[in-house]
mmCIF file as gemmi writes it, N, C-alpha and C atoms, coordinates in Angstrom:
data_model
loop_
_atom_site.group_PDB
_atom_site.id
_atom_site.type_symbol
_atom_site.label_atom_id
_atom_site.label_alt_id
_atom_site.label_comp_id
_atom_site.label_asym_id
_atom_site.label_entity_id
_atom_site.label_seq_id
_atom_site.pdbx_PDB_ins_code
_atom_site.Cartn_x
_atom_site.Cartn_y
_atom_site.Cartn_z
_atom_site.occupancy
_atom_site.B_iso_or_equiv
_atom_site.pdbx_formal_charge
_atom_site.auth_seq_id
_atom_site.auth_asym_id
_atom_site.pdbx_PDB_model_num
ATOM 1 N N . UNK Axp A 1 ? -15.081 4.664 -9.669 1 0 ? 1 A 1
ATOM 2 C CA . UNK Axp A 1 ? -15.564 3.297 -9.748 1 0 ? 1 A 1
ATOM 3 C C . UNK Axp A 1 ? -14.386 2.403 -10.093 1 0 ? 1 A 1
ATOM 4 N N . UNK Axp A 2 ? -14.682 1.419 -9.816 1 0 ? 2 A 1
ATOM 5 C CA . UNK Axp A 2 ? -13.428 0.522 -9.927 1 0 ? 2 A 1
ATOM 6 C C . UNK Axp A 2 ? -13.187 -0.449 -11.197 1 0 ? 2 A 1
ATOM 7 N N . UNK Axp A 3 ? -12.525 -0.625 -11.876 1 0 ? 3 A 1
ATOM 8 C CA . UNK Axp A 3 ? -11.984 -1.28 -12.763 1 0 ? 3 A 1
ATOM 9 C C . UNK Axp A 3 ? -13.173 -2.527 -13.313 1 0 ? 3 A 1
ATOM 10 N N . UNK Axp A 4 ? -13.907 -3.307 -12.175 1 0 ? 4 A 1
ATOM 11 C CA . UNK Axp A 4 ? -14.789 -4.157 -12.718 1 0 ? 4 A 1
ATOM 12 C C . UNK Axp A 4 ? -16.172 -3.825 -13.129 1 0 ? 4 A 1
ATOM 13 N N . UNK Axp A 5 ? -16.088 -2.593 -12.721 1 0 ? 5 A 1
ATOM 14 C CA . UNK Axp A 5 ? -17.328 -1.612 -13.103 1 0 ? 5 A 1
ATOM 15 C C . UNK Axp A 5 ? -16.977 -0.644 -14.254 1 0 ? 5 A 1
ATOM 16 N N . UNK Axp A 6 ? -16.085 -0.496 -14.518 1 0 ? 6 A 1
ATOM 17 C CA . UNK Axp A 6 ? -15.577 0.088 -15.573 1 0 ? 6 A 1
ATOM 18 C C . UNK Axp A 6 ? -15.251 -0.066 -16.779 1 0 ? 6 A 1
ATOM 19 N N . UNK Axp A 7 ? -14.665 -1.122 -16.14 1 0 ? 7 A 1
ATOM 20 C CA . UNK Axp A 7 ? -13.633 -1.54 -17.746 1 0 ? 7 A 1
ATOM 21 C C . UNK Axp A 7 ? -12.766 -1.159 -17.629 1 0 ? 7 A 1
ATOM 22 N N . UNK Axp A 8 ? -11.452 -0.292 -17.022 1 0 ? 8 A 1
ATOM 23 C CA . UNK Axp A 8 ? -10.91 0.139 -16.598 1 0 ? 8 A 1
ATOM 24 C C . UNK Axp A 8 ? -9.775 0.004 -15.848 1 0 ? 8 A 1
ATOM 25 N N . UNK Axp A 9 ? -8.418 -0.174 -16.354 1 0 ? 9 A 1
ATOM 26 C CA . UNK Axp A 9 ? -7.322 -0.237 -14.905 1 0 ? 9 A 1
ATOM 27 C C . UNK Axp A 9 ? -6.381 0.695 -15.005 1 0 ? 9 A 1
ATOM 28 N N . UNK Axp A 10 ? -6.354 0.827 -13.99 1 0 ? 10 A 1
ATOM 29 C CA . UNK Axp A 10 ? -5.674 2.002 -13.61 1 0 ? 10 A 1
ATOM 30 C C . UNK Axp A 10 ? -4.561 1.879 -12.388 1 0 ? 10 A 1
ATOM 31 N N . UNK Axp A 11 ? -2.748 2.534 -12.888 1 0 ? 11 A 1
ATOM 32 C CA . UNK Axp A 11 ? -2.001 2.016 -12.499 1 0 ? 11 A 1
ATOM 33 C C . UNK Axp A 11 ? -1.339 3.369 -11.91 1 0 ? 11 A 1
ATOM 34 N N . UNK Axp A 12 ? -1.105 3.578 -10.512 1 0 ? 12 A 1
ATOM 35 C CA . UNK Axp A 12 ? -1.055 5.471 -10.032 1 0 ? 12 A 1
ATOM 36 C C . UNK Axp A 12 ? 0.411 4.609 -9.31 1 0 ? 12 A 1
ATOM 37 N N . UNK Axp A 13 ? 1.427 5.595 -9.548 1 0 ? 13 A 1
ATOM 38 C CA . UNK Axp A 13 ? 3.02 5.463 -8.721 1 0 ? 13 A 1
ATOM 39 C C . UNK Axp A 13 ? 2.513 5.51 -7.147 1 0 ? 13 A 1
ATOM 40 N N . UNK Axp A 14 ? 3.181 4.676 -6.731 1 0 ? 14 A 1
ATOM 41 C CA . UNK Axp A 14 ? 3.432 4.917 -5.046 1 0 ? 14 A 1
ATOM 42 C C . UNK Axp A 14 ? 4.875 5.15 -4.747 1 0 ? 14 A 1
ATOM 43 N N . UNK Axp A 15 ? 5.019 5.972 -4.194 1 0 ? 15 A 1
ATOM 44 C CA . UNK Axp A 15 ? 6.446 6.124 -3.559 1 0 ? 15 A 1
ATOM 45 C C . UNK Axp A 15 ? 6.573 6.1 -1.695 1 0 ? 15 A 1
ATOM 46 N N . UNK Axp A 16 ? 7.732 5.823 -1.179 1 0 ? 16 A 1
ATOM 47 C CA . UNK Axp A 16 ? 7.783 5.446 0.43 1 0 ? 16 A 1
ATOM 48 C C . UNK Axp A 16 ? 9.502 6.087 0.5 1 0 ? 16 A 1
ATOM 49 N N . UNK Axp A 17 ? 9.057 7.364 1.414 1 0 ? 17 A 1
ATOM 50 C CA . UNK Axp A 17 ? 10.334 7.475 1.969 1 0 ? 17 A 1
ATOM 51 C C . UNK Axp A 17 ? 11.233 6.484 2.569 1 0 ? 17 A 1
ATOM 52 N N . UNK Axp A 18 ? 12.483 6.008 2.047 1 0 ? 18 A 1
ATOM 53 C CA . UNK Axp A 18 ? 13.272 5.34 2.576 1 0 ? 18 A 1
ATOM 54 C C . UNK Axp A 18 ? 13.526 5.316 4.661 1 0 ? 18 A 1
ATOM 55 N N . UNK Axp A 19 ? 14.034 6.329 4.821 1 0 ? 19 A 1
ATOM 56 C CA . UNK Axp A 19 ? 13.853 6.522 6.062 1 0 ? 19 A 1
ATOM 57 C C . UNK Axp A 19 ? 12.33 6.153 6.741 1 0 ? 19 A 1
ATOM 58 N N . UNK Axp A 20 ? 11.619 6.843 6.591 1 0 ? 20 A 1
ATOM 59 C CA . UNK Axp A 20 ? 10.049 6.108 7.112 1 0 ? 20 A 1
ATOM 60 C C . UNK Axp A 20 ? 9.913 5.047 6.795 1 0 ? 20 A 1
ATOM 61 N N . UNK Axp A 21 ? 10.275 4.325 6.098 1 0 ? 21 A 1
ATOM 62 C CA . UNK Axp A 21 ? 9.967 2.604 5.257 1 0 ? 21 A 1
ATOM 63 C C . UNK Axp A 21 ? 10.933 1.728 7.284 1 0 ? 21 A 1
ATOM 64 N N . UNK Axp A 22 ? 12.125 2.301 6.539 1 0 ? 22 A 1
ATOM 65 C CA . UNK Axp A 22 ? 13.068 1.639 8.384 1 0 ? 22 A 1
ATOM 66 C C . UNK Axp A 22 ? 12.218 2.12 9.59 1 0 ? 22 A 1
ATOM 67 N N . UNK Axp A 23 ? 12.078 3.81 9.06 1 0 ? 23 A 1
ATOM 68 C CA . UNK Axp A 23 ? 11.682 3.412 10.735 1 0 ? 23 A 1
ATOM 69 C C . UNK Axp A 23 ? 10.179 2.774 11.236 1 0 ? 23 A 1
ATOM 70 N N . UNK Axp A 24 ? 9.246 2.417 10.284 1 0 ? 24 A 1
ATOM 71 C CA . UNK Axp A 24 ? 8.084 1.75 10.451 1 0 ? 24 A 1
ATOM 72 C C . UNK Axp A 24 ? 8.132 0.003 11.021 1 0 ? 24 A 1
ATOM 73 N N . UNK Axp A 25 ? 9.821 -0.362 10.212 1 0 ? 25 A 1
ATOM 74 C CA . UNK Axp A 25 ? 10.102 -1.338 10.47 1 0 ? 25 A 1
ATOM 75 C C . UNK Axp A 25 ? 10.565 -1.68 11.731 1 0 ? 25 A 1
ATOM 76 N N . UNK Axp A 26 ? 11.621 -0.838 12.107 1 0 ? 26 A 1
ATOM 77 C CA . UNK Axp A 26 ? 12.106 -0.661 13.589 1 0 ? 26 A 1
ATOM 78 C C . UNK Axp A 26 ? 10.982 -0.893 14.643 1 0 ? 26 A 1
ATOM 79 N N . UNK Axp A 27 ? 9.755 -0.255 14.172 1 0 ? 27 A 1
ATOM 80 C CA . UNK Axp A 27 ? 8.654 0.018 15.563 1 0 ? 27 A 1
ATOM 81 C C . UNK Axp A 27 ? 8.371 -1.299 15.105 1 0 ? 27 A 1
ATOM 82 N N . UNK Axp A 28 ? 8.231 -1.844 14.58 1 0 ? 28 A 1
ATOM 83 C CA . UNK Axp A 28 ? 6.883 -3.233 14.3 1 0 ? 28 A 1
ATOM 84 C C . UNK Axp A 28 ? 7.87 -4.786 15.489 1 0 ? 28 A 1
ATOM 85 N N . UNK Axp A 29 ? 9.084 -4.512 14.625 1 0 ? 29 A 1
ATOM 86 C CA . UNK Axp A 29 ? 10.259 -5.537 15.4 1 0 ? 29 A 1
ATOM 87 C C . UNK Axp A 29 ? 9.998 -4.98 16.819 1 0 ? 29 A 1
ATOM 88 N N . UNK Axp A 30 ? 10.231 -3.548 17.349 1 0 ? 30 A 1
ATOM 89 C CA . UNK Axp A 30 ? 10.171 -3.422 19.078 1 0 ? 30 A 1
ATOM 90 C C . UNK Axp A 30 ? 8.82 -4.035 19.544 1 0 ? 30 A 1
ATOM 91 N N . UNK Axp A 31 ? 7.464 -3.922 19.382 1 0 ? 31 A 1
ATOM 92 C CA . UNK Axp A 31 ? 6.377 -4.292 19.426 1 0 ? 31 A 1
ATOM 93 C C . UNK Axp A 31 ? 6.417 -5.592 19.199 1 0 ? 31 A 1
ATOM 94 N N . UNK Axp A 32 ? 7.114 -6.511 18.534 1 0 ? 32 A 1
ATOM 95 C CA . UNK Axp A 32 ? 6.419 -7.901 18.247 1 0 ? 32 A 1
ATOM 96 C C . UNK Axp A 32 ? 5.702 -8.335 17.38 1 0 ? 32 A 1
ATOM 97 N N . UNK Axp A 33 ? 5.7 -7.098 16.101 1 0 ? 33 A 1
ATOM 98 C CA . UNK Axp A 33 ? 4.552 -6.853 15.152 1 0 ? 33 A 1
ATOM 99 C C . UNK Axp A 33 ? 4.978 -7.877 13.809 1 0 ? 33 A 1
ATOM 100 N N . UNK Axp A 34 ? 4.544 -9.211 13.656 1 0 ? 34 A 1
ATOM 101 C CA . UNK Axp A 34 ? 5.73 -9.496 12.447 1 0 ? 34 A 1
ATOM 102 C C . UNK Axp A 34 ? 5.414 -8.313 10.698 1 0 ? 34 A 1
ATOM 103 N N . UNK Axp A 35 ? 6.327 -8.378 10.215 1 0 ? 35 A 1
ATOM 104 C CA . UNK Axp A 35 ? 6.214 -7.379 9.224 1 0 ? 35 A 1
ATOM 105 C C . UNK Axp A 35 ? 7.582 -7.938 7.858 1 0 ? 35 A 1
ATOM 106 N N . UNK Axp A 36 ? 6.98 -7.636 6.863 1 0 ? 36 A 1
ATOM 107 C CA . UNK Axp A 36 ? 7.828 -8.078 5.832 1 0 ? 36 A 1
ATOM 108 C C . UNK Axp A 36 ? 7.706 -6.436 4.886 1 0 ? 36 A 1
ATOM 109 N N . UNK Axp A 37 ? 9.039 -6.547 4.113 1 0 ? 37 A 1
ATOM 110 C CA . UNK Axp A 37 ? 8.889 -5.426 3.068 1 0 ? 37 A 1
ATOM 111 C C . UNK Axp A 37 ? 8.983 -6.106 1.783 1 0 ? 37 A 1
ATOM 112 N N . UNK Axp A 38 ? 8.631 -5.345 0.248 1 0 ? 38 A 1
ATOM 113 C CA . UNK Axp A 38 ? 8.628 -5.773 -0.5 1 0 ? 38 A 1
ATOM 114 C C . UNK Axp A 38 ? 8.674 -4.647 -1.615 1 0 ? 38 A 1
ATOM 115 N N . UNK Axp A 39 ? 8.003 -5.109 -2.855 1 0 ? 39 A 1
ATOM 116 C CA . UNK Axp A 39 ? 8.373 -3.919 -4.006 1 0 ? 39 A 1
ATOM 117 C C . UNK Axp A 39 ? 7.248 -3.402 -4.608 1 0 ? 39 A 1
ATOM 118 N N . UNK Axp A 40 ? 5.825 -3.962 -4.076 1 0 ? 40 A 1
ATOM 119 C CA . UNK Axp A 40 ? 4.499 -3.62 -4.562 1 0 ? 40 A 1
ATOM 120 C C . UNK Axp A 40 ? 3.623 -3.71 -3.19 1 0 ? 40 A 1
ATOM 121 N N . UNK Axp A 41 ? 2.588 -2.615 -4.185 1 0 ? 41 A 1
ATOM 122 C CA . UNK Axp A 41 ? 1.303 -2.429 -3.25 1 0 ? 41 A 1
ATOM 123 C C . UNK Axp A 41 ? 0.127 -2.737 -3.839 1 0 ? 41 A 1
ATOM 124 N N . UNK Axp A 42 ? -0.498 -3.59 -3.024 1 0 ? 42 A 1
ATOM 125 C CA . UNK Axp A 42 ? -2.424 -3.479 -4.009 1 0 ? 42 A 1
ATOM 126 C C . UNK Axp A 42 ? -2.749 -2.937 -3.314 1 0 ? 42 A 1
ATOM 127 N N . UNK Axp A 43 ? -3.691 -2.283 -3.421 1 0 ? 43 A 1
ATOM 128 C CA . UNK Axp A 43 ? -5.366 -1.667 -2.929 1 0 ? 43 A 1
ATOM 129 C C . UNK Axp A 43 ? -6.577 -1.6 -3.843 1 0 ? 43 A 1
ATOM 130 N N . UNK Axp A 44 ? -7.298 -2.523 -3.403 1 0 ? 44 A 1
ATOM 131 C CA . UNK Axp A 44 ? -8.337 -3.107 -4.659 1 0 ? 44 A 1
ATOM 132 C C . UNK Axp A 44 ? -9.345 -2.26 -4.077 1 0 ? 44 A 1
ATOM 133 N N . UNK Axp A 45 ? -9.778 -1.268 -4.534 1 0 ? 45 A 1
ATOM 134 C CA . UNK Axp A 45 ? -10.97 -0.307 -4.567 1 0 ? 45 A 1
ATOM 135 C C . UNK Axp A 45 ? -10.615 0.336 -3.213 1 0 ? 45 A 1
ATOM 136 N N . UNK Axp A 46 ? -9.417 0.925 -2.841 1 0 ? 46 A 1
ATOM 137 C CA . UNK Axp A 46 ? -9.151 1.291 -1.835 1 0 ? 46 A 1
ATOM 138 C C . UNK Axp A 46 ? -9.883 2.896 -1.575 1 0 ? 46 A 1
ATOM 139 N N . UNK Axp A 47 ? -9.565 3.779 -2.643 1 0 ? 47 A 1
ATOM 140 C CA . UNK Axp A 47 ? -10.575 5.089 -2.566 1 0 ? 47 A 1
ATOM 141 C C . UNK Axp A 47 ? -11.714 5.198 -3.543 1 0 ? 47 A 1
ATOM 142 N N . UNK Axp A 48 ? -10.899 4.759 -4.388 1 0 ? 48 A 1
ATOM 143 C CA . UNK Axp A 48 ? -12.318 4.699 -5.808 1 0 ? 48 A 1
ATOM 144 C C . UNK Axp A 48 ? -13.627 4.754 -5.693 1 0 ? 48 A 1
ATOM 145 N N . UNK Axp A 49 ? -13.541 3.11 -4.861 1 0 ? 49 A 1
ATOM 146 C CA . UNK Axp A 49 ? -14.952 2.591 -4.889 1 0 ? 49 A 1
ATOM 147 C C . UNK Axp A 49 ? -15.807 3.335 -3.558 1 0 ? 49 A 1
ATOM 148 N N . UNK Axp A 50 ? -15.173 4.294 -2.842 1 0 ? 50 A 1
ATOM 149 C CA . UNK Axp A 50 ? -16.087 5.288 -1.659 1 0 ? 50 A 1
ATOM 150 C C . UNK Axp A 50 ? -16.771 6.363 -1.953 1 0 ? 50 A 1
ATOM 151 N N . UNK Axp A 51 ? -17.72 5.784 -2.486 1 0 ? 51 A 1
ATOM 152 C CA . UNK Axp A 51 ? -18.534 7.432 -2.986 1 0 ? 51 A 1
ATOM 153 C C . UNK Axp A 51 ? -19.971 7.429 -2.162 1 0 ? 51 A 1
């Protein structure tokens, strides 16, 4: 359950292979895809809340 149902926050590491981070970028630029990188991720009830 998620944090507003809870009471609850909860803060889990993400990590991104360097190499896969470029080459995700590479494909998006050949495609036309605009795309930005940065230093954080949200996902607001991304698995939690699927029960």
């Amino acid at each position: 359950m998620n944090g507003e149902l809870t009471d609850k926050y909860v803060e889990r590491e993400t990590l991104l292979d360097e190499d896969l981070r470029k080459d995700l970028i590479s494909i998006a630029v050949e495609k036309h895809i605009p795309v930005e990188t940065g230093y954080t991720l949200c996902a607001d009830d991304f698995y939690e809340g699927q029960f």
